[in-house]
N, C-alpha and C positions, 0 to 999 in steps of 0.2 A: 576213600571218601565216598565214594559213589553208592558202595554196598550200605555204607551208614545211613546214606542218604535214604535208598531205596525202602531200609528196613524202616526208620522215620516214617515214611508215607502212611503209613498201617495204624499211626500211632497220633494221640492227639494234638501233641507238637507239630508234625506234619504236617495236616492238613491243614491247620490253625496257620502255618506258616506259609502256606501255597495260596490260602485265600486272602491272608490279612498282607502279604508283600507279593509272592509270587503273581498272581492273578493281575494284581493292579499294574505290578511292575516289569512286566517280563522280560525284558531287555534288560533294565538293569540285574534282574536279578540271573538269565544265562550268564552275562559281563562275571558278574561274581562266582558263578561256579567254574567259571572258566582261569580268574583271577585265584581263587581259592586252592585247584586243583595243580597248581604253578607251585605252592608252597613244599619244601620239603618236608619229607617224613620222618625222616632223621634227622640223628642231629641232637643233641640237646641245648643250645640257644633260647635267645627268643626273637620273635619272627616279627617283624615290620610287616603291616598291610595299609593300602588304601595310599591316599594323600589327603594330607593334613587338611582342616579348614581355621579359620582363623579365630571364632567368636560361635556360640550360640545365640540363636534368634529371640531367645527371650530374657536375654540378659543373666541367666542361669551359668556357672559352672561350667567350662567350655570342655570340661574333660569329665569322666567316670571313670574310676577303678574297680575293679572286682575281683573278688576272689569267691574259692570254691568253699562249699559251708564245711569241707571234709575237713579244714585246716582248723578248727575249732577242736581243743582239745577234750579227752576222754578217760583220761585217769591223773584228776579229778575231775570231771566230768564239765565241761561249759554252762555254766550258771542261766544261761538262756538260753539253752534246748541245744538241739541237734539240728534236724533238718530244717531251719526257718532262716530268715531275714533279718533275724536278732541280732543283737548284741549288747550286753548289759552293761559293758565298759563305755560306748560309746553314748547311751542312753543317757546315761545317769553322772558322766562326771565333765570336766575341761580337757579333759582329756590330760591330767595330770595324775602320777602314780602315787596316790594320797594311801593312808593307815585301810580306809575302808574298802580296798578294790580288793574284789575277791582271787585268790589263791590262784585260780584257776588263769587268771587273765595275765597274770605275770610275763609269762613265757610266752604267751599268746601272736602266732603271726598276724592274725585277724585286728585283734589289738595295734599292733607297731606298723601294720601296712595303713590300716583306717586314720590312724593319727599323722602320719604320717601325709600320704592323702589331703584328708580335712586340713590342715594345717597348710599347705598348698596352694587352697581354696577349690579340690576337687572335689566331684559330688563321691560317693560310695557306695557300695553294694555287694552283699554277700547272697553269692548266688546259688541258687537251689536248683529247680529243675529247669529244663528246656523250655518247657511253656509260657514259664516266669520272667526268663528271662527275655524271649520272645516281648509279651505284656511291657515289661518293666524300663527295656533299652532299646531294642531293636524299632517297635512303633512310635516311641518317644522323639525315637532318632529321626527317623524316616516321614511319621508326617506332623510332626512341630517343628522340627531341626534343633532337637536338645542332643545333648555329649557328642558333636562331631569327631568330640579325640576319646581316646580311653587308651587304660591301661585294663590287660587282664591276665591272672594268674589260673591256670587250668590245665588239666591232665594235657598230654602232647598230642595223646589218641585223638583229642577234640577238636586240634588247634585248626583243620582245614572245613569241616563242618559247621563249627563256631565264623571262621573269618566269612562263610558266606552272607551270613544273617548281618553280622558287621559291613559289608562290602554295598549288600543288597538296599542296608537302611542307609548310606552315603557316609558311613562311619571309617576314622582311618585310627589302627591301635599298635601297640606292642604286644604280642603273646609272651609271656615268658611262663614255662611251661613248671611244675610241681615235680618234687621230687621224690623220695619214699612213699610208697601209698598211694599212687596215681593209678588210675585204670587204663586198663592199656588193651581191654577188647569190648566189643558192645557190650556183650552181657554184663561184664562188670559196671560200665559205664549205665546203663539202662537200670541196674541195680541202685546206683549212687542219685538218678535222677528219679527214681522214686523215694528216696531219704531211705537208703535202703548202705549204708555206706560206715561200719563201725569202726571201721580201720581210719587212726587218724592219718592226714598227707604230712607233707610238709615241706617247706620251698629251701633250695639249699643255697649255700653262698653264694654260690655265682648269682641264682633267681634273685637273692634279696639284694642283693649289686647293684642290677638290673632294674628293681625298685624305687633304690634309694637317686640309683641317677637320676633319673625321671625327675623326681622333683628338687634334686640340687641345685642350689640358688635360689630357690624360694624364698621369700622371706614370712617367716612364719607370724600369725597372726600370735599378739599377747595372752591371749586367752581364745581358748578353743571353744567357739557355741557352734551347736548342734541341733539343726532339726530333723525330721524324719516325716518327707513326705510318702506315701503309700510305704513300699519296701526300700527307698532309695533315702540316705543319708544328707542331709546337704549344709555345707558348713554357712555360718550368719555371718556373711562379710559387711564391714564399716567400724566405726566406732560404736560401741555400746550404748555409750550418755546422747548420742547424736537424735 
């Protein structure tokens, strides 16, 4: 972790991350690399961090999910790009597997984790680089108090560098880690957060298990609405006609 770290500093994620948390918060955030550094490296599970909070402050989604944009498929190719925040299934339907959803999204884990997810009532997110993520969850967390919980799906290489940024913003999650496809050294890693990543992932039994527990006993809303604030997904909880 420490070399990942070190190499980070150099890089715009870094310092983005040392001014916009580290600086303000530096207690909490040593806490977190010292909490971080506790996780195994092995292993293929997935990893508990943090402790739980009970509600977000703004009445938002008390949880985010995320996944890595690698698990978007590439032959046929994802109907909404590659490296972004998209996704054309979540965008545009109820998230029901109607005549018109494109080919590509069938098979889709991006797909079945998001609906999944939403349906839930957690917020979503497909996540791209380090700095986005930073932007998107991490400062969210830390100075509004949005997604105190998350679920997140990512290579294992990441999972102690990741829970800092989780740890630092007072967030507590589940890692559960990717399966075929996942980066398992900087470089490669450093490759995929520049949308530099053609090889699809993909999450295996057990990870999707892992999942589907999380949200067991939910009970699923009738009809799936979806909005999309900045890059993060958020499902429309109440009644419709209300």
């Amino acid at each position: 972790m420490w070399t990942f770290c070190l190499q980070s500093l150099v890089r715009e994620y870094g310092w983005r991350f040392a001014w916009r948390i580290g600086v303000r918060h530096p207690l909490r955030t040593i806490e977190a690399f010292r909490e971080a550094d506790r996780i195994e490296d092995t292993g293929r599970g997935s990893v508990e961090v943090g402790q739980g909070k009970p509600a977000s402050a703004h009445g938002d989604p008390p949880s985010i999910v995320g996944v890595g944009f690698c698990l978007k498929p590439v032959n046929p190719p994802c109907p909404s790009g590659r490296a972004d925040h998209d996704c054309l299934f979540l965008e545009t339907s109820t998230g029901q597997d109607t005549p018109g959803v494109p080919v590509p999204c069938y098979p889709c884990a991006i797909r079945e984790i998001g609906t999944q997810a939403l349906r839930a009532g957690a917020a979503f997110y497909v996540m791209t680089s380090a700095r986005d993520i930073l932007e998107d969850v991490y400062v969210p967390a830390l100075e509004d108090r949005r997604f105190p919980t998350g679920l997140f799906v990512l290579c294992r290489y990441s999972f102690r560098p990741f829970a800092v940024g989780l740890l630092a913003s007072g967030m507590s999650a589940r890692l559960i880690p990717l399966g075929p496809g996942d980066c398992r050294d900087y470089r490669t890693w450093l490759l995929a957060d520049r949308g530099n990543k053609d090889e699809q992932t993909a999450v295996d039994a057990t990870g999707m298990a892992g999942v589907e527990s999380r949200f067991r006993g939910a009970a699923p809303s009738q009809a799936l609405r979806i909005e999309r604030r900045g890059n993060v997904f958020f499902p429309i909880l109440g009644d419709p006609a209300a």
